[in-house]
C-alpha positions as protocol buffer text, in pm:
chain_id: "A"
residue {
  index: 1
  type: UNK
  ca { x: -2384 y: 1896 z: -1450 }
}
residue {
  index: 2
  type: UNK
  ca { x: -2570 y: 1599 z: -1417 }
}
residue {
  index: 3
  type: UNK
  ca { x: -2621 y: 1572 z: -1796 }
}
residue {
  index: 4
  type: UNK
  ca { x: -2197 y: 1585 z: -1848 }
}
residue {
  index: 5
  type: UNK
  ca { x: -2140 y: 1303 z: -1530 }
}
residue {
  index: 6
  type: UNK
  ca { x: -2374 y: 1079 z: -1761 }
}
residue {
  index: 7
  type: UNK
  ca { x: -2180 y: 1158 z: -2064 }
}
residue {
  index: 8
  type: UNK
  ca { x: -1874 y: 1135 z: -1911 }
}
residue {
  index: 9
  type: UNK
  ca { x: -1958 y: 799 z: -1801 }
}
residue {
  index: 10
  type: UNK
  ca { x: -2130 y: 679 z: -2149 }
}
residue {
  index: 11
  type: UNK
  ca { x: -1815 y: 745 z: -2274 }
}
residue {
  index: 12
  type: UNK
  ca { x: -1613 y: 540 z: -2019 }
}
residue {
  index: 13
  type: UNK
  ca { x: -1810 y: 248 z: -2063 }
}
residue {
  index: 14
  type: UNK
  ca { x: -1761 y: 270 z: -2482 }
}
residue {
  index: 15
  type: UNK
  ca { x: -1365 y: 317 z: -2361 }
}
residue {
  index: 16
  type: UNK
  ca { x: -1371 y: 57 z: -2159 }
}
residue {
  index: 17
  type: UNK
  ca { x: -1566 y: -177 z: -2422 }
}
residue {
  index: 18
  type: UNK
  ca { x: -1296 y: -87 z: -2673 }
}
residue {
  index: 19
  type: UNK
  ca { x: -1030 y: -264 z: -2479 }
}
residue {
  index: 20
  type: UNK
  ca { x: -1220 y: -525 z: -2436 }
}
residue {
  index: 21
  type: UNK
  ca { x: -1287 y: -564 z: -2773 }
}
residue {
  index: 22
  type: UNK
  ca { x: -862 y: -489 z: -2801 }
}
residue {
  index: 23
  type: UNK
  ca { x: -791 y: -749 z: -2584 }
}
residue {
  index: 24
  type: UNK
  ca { x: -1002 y: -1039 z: -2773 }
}
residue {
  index: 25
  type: UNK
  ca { x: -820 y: -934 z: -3079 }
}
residue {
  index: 26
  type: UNK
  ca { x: -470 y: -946 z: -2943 }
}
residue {
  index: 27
  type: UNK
  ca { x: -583 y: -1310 z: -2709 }
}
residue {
  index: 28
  type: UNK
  ca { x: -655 y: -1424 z: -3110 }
}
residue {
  index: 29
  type: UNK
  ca { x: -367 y: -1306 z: -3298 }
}
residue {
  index: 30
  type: UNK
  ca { x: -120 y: -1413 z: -3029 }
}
residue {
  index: 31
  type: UNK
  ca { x: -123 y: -1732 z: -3161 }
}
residue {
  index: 32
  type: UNK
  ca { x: 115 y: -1849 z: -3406 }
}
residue {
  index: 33
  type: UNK
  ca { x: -42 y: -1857 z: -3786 }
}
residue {
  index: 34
  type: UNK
  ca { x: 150 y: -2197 z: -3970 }
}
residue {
  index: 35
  type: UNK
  ca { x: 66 y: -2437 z: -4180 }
}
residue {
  index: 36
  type: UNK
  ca { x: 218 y: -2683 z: -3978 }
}
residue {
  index: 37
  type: UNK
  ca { x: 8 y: -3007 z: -3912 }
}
residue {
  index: 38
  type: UNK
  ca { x: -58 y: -3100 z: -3568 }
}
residue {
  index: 39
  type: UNK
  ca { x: -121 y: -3486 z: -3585 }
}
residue {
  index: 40
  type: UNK
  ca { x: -285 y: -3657 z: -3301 }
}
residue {
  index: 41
  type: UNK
  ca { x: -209 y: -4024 z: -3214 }
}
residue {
  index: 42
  type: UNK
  ca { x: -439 y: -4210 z: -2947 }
}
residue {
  index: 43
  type: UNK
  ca { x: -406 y: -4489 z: -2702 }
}
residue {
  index: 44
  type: UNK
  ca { x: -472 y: -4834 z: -2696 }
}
residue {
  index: 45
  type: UNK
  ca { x: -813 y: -4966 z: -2768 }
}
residue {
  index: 46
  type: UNK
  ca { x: -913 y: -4623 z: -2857 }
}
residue {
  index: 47
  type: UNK
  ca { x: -998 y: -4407 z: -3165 }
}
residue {
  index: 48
  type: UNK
  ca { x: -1002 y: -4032 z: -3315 }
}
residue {
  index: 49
  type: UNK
  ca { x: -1279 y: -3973 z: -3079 }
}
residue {
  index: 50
  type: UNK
  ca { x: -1047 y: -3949 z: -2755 }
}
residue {
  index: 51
  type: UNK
  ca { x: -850 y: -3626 z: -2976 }
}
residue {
  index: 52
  type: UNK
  ca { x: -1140 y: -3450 z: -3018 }
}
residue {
  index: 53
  type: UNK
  ca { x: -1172 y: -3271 z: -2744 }
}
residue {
  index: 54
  type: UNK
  ca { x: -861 y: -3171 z: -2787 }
}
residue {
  index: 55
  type: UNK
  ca { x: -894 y: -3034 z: -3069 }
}
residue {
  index: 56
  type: UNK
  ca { x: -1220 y: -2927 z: -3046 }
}
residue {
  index: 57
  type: UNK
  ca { x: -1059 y: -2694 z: -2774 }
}
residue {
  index: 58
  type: UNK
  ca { x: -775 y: -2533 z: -3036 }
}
residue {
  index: 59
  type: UNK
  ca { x: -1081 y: -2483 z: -3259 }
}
residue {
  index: 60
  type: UNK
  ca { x: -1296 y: -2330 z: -2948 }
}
residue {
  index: 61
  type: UNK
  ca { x: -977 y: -2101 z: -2868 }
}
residue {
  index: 62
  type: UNK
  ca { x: -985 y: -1988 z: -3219 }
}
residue {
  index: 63
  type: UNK
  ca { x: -641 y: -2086 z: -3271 }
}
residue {
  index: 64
  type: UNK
  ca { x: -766 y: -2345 z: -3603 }
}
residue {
  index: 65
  type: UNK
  ca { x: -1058 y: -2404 z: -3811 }
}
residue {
  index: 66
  type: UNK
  ca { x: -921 y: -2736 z: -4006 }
}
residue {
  index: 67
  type: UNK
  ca { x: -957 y: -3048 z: -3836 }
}
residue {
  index: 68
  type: UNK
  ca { x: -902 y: -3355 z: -4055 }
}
residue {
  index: 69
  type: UNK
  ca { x: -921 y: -3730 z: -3939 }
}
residue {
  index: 70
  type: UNK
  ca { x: -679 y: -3967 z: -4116 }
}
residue {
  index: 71
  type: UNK
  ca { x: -794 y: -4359 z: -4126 }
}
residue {
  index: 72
  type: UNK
  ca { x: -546 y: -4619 z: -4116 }
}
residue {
  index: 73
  type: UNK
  ca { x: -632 y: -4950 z: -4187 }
}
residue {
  index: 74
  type: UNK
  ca { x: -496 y: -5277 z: -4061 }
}
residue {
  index: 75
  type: UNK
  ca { x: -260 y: -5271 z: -4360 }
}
residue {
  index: 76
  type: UNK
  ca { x: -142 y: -4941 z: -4311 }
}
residue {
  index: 77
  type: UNK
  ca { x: -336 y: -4737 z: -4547 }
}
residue {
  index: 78
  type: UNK
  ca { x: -418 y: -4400 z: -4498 }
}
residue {
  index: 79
  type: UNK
  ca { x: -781 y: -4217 z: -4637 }
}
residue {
  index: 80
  type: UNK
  ca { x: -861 y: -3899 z: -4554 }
}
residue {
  index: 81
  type: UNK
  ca { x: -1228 y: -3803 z: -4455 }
}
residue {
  index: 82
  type: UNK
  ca { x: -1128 y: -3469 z: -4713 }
}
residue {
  index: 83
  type: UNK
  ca { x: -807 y: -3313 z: -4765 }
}
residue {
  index: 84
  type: UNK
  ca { x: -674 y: -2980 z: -4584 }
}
residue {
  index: 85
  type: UNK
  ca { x: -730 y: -2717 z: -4789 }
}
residue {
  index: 86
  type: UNK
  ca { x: -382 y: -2555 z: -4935 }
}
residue {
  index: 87
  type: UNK
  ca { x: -451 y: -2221 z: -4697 }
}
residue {
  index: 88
  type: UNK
  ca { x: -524 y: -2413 z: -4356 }
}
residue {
  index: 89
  type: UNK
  ca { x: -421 y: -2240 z: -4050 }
}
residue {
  index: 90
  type: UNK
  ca { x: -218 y: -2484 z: -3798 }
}
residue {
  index: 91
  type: UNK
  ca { x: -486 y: -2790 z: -3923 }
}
residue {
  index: 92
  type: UNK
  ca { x: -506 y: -3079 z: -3708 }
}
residue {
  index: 93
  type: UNK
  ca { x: -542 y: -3432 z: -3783 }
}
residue {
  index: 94
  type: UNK
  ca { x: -707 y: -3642 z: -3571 }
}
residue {
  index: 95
  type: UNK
  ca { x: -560 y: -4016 z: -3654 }
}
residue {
  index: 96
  type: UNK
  ca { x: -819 y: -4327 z: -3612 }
}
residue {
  index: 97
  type: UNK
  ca { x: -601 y: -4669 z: -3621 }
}
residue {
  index: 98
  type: UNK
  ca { x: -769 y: -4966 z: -3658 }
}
residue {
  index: 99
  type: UNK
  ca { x: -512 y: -5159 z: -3527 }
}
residue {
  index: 100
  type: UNK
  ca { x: -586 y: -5019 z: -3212 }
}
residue {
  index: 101
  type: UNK
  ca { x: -466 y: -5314 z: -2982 }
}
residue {
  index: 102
  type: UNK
  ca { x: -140 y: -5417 z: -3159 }
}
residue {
  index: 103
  type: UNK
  ca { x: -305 y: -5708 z: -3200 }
}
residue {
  index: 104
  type: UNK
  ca { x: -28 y: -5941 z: -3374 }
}
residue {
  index: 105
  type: UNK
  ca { x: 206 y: -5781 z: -3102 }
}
residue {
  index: 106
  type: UNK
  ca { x: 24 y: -5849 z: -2770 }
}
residue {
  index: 107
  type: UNK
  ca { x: 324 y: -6085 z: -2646 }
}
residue {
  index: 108
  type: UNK
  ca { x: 578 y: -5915 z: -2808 }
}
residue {
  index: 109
  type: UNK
  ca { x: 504 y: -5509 z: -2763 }
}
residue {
  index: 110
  type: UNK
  ca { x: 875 y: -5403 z: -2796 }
}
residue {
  index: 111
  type: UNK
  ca { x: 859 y: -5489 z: -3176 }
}
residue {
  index: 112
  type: UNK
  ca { x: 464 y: -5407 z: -3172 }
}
residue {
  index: 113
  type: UNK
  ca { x: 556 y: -5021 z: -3112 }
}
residue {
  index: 114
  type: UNK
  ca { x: 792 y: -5051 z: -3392 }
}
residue {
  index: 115
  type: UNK
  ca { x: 484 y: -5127 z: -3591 }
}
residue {
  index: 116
  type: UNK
  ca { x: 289 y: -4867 z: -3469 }
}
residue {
  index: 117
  type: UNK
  ca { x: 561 y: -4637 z: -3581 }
}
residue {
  index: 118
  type: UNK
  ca { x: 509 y: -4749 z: -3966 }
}
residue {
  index: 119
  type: UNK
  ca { x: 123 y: -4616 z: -3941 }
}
residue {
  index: 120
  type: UNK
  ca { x: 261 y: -4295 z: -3786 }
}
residue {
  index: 121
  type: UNK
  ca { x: 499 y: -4287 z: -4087 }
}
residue {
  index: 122
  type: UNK
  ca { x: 221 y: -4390 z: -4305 }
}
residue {
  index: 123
  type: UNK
  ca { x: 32 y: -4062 z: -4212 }
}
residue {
  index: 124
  type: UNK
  ca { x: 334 y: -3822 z: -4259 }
}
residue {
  index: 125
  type: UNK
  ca { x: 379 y: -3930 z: -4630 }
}
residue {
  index: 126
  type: UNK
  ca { x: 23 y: -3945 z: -4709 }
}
residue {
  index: 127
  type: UNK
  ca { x: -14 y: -3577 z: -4597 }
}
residue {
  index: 128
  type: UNK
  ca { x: 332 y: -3475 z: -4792 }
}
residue {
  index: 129
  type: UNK
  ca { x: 143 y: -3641 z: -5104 }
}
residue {
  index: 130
  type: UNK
  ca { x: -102 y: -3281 z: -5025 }
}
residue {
  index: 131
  type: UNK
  ca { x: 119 y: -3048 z: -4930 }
}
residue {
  index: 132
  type: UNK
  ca { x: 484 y: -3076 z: -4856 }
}
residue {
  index: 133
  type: UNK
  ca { x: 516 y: -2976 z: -4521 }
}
residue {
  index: 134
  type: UNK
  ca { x: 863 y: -2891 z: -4393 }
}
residue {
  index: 135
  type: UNK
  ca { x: 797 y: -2962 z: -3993 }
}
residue {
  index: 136
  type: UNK
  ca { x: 470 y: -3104 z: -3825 }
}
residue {
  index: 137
  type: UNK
  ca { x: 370 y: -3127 z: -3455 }
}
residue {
  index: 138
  type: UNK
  ca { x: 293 y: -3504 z: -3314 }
}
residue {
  index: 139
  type: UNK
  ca { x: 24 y: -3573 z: -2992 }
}
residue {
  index: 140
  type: UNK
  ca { x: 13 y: -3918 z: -2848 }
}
residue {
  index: 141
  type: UNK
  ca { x: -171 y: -4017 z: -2572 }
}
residue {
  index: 142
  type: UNK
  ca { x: -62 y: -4368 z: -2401 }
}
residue {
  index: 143
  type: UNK
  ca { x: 3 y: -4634 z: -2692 }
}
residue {
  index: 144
  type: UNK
  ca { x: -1 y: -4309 z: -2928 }
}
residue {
  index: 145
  type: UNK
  ca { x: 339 y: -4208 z: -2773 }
}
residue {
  index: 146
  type: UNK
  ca { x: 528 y: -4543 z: -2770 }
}
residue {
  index: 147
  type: UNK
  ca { x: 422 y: -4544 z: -3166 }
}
residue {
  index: 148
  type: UNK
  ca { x: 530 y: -4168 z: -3248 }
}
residue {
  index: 149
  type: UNK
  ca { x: 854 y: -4206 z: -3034 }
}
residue {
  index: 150
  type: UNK
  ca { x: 947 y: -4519 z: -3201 }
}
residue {
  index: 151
  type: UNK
  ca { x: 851 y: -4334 z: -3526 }
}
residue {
  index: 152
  type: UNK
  ca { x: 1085 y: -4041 z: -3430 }
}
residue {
  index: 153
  type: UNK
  ca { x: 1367 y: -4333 z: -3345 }
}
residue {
  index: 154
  type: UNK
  ca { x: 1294 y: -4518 z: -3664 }
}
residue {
  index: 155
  type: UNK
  ca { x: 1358 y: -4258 z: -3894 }
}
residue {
  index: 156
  type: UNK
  ca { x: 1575 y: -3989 z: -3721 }
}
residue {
  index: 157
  type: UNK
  ca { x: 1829 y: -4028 z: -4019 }
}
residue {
  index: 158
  type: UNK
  ca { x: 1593 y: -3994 z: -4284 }
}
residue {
  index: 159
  type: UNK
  ca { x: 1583 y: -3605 z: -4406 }
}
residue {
  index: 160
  type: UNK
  ca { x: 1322 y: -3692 z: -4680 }
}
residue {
  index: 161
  type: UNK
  ca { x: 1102 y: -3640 z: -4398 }
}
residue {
  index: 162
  type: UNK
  ca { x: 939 y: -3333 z: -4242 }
}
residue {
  index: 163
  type: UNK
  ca { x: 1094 y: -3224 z: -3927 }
}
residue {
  index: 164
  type: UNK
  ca { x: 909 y: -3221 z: -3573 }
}
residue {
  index: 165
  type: UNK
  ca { x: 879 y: -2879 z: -3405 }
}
residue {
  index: 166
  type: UNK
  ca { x: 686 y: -3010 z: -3125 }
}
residue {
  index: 167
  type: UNK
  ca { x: 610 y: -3324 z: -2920 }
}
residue {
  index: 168
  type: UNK
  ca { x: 330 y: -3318 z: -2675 }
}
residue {
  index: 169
  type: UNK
  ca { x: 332 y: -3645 z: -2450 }
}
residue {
  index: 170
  type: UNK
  ca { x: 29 y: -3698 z: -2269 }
}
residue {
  index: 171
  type: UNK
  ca { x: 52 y: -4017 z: -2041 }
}
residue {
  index: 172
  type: UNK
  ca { x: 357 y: -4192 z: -2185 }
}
residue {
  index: 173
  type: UNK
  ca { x: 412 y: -4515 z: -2020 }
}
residue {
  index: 174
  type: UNK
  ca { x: 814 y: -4517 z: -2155 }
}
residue {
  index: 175
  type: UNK
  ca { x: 944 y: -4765 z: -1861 }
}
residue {
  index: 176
  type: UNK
  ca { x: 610 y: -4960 z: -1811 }
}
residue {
  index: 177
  type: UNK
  ca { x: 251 y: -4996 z: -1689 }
}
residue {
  index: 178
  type: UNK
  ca { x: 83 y: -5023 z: -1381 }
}
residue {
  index: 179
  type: UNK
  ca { x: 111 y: -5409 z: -1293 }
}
residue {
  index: 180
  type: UNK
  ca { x: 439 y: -5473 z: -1417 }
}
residue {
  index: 181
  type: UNK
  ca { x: 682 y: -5585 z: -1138 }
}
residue {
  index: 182
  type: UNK
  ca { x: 974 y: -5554 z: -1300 }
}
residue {
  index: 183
  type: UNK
  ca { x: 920 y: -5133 z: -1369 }
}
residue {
  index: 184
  type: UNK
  ca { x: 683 y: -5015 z: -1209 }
}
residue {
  index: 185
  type: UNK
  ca { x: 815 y: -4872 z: -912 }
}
residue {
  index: 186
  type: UNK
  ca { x: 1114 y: -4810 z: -1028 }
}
residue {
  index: 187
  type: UNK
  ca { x: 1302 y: -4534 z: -902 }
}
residue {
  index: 188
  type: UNK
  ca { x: 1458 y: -4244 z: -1146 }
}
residue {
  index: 189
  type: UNK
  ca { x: 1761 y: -3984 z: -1062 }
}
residue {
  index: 190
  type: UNK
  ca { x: 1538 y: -3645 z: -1042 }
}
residue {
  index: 191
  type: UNK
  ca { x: 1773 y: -3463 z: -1225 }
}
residue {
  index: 192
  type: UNK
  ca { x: 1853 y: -3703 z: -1512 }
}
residue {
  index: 193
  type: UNK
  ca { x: 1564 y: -3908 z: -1555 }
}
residue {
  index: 194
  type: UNK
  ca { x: 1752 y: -4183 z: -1599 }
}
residue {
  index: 195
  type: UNK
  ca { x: 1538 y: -4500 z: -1408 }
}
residue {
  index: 196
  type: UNK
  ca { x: 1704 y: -4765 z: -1192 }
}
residue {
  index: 197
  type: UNK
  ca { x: 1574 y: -5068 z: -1385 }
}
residue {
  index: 198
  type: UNK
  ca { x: 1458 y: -5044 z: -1747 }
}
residue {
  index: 199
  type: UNK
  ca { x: 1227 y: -5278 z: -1953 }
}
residue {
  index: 200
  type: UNK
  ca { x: 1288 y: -5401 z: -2272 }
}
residue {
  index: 201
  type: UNK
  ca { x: 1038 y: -5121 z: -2435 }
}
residue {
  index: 202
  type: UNK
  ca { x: 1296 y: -4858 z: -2262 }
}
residue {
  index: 203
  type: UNK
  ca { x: 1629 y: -5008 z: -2345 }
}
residue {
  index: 204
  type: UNK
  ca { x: 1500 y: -4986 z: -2749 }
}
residue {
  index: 205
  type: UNK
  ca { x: 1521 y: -4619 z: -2732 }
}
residue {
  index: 206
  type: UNK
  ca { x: 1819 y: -4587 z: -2581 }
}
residue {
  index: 207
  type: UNK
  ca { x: 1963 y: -4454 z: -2873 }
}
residue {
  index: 208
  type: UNK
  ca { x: 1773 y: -4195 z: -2881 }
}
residue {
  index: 209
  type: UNK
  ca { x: 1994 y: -4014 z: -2637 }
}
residue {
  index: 210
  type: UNK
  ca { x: 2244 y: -3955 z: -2911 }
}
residue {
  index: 211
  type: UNK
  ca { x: 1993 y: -3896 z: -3199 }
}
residue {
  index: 212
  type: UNK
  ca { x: 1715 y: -3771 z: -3082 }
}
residue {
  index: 213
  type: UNK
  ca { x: 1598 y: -3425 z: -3256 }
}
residue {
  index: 214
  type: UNK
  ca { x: 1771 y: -3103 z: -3123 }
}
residue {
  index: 215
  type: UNK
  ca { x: 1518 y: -2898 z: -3298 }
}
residue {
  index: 216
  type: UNK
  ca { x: 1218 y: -3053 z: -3105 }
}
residue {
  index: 217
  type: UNK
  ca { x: 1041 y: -2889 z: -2813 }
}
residue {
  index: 218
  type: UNK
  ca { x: 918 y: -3135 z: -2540 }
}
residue {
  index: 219
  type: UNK
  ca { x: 626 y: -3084 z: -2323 }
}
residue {
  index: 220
  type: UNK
  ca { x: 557 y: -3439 z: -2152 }
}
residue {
  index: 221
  type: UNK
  ca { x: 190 y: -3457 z: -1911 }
}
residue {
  index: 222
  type: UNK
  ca { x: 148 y: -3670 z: -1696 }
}
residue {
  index: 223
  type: UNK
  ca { x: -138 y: -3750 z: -1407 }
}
residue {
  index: 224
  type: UNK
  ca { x: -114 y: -3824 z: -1059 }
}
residue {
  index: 225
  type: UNK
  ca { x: -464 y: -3951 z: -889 }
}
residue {
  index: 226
  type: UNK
  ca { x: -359 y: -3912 z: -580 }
}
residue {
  index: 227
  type: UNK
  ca { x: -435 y: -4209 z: -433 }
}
residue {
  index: 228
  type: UNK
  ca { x: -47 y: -4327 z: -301 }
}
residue {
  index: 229
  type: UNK
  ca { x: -32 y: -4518 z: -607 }
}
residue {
  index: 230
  type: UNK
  ca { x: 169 y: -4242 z: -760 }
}
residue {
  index: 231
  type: UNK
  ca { x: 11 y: -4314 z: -1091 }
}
residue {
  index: 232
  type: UNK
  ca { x: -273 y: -4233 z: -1298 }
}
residue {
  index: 233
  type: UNK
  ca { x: -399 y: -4586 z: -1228 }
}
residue {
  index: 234
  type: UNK
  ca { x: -224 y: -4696 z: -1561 }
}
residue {
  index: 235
  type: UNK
  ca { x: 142 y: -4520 z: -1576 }
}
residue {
  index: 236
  type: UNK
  ca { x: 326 y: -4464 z: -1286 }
}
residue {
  index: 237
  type: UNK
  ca { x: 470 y: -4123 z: -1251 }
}
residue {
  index: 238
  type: UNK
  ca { x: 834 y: -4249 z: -1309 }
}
residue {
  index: 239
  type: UNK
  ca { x: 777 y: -4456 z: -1615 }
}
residue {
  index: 240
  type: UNK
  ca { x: 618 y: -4088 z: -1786 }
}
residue {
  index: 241
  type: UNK
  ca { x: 908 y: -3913 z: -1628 }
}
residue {
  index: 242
  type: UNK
  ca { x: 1131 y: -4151 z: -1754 }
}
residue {
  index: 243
  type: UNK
  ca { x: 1133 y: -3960 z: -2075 }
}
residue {
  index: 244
  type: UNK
  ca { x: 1364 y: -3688 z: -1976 }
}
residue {
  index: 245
  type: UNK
  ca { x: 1659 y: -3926 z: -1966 }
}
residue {
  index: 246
  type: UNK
  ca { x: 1592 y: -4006 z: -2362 }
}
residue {
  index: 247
  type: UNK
  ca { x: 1556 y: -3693 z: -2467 }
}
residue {
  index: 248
  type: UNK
  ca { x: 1629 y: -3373 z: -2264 }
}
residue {
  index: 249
  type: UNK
  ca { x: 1991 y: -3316 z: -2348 }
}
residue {
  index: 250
  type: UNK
  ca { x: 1948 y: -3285 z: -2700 }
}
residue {
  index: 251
  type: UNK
  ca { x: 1532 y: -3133 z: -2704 }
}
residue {
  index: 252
  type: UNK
  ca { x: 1540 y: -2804 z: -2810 }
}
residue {
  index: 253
  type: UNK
  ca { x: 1336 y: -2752 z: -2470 }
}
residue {
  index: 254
  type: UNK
  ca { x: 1217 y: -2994 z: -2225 }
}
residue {
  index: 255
  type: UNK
  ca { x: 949 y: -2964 z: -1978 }
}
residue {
  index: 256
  type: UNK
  ca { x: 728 y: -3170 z: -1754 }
}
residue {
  index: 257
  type: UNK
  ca { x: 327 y: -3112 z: -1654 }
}
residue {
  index: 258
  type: UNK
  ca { x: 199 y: -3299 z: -1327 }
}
residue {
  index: 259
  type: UNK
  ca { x: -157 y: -3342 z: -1342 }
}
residue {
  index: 260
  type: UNK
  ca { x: -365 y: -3405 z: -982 }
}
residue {
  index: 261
  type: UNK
  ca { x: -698 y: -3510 z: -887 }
}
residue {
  index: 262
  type: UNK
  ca { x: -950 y: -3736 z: -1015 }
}
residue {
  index: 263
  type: UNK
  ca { x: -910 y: -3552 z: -1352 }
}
residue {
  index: 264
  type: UNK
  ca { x: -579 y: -3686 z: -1372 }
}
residue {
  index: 265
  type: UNK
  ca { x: -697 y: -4056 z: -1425 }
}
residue {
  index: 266
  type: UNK
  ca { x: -521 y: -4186 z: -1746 }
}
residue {
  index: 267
  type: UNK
  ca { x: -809 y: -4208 z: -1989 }
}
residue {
  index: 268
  type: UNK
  ca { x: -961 y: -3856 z: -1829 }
}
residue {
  index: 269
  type: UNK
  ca { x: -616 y: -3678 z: -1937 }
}
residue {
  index: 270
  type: UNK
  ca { x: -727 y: -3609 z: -2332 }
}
residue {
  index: 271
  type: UNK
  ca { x: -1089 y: -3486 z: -2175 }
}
residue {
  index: 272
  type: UNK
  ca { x: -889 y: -3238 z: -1940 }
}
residue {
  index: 273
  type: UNK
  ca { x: -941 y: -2879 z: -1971 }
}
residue {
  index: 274
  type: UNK
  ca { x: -560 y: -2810 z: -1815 }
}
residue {
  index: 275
  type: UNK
  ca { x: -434 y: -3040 z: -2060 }
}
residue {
  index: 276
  type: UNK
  ca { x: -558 y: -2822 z: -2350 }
}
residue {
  index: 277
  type: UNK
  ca { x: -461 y: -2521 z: -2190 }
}
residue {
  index: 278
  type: UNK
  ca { x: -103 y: -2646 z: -2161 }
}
residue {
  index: 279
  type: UNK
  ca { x: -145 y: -2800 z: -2515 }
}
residue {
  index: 280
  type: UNK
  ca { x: -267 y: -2506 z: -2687 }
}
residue {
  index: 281
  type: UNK
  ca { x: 0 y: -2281 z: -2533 }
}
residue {
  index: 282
  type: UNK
  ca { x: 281 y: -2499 z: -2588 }
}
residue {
  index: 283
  type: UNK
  ca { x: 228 y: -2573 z: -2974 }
}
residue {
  index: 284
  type: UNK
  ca { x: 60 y: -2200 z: -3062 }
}
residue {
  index: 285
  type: UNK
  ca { x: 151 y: -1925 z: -2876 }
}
residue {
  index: 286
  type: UNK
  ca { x: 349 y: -1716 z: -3047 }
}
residue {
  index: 287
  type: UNK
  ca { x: 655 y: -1758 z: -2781 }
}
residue {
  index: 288
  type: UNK
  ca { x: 734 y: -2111 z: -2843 }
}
């Protein structure tokens, strides 16, 4: 009797190891299986080194195995550190700018977004010169999102290009920075968005709430320190949450992500492990 107990139970742990085993598979095919580019745009003063974690994490998840970076120059050409192989799996591209500061722009960063834009463009067309991709998915952290949105605004009427399925906005400072009287504590209707004073970086994409892509998803993140500032020490909650107003009524979907703590510091957002989890469900899983 003792004998079948212990056999019984053998067998009940190689049952039970089996769903585990089921379970893995199923947590790894979930996810969506594209060729879609993912390109990832970073902040001011920064480089392709503040996406990798990011994207180290898809990789880590097992949701990609491609990861490309894309170098723009100061001119606005793009070189590839090697291309993405015709059979990549929902490859990411990490962009590096070297204009990282706007530099030509710093008293004039209305029109300096616009610029940014162009490199954004720049890296769309250089990947359609390998593959011709019929949607991609865009990133931007900070500066990265002022550049992709004026991108998006840009060139919403031009159907050469590849649509966007999905827009991730990770600390978007739409309405202003920390430190900037005019905006910064502005207030914004909580069911529109819309914000009681706008700068001049806002009123530009006005427009936007006429043209703005009814096939792209939204998520927008945002951080909140907690320390009454009601900010992530550089973008105040509003100016992120600003966004809606632009571009909820015609997103496909639109949905916000509060960050807290000491994690949710602006430059700590692309090294947050909520932030990929968010990320990686929002652009992968099979549901979206």
């Amino acid at each position: 009797m003792k004998k079948y107990y212990q056999l019984l139970l053998g067998l009940s742990a190689i049952f039970v190891g089996l769903l585990g085993i089921s379970s893995r598979v199923r947590a790894v095919t979930r996810y969506v299986q594209s060729a879609t580019p993912t390109i990832f745009v970073h902040g001011w003063g920064s480089g392709s080194h503040a996406e990798e974690k990011m994207a180290n994490a898809a990789r880590d998840a097992g949701v990609i195995k491609t990861i490309v970076r894309a170098n723009v120059d100061k001119k606005g050409r793009v070189t590839f550190n090697r291309p993405i192989p015709a059979n990549a799996v929902n490859p990411i591209v990490e962009v590096n700018l070297e204009d990282n500061k706007l530099s030509a722009y710093r008293d004039n960063y209305t029109q300096g977004y616009h610029h940014g834009g162009e490199y954004v463009k720049n890296v769309v067309l250089a990947l359609e010169k390998q593959h011709h991709y019929k949607q991609i998915n865009l990133v931007g952290h900070s500066m990265g999102n002022l550049e992709i949105i004026n991108y998006i605004n840009d060139n919403v009427n031009d159907k050469s290009l590849p649509q966007v399925a999905h827009l991730v906005v990770i600390a978007g400072h739409y309405n202003g920075l920390v430190g900037q009287s005019e905006t910064q504590n502005a207030k914004i209707n909580p069911k529109t968005g819309e914000p009681e004073k706008m700068d001049s970086v806002y009123r530009e994409l006005l427009g936007l709430r006429q043209t703005f892509l009814k096939n792209t998803a939204v998520l927008n993140i945002y951080g909140d320190v907690g320390d009454g500032s009601h900010s992530d020490e550089d973008v105040p909650v509003n100016s992120a949450k600003s966004l809606k107003y632009l571009v909820s009524d015609r997103a496909k979907s639109y949905r916000e992500v509060e960050i807290h703590g000491k994690n949710a510091q602006h430059s700590k957002l692309h090294n947050n492990s909520q932030v990929n989890r968010e990320l990686i469900k929002f652009l992968w899983e099979e549901s979206n």
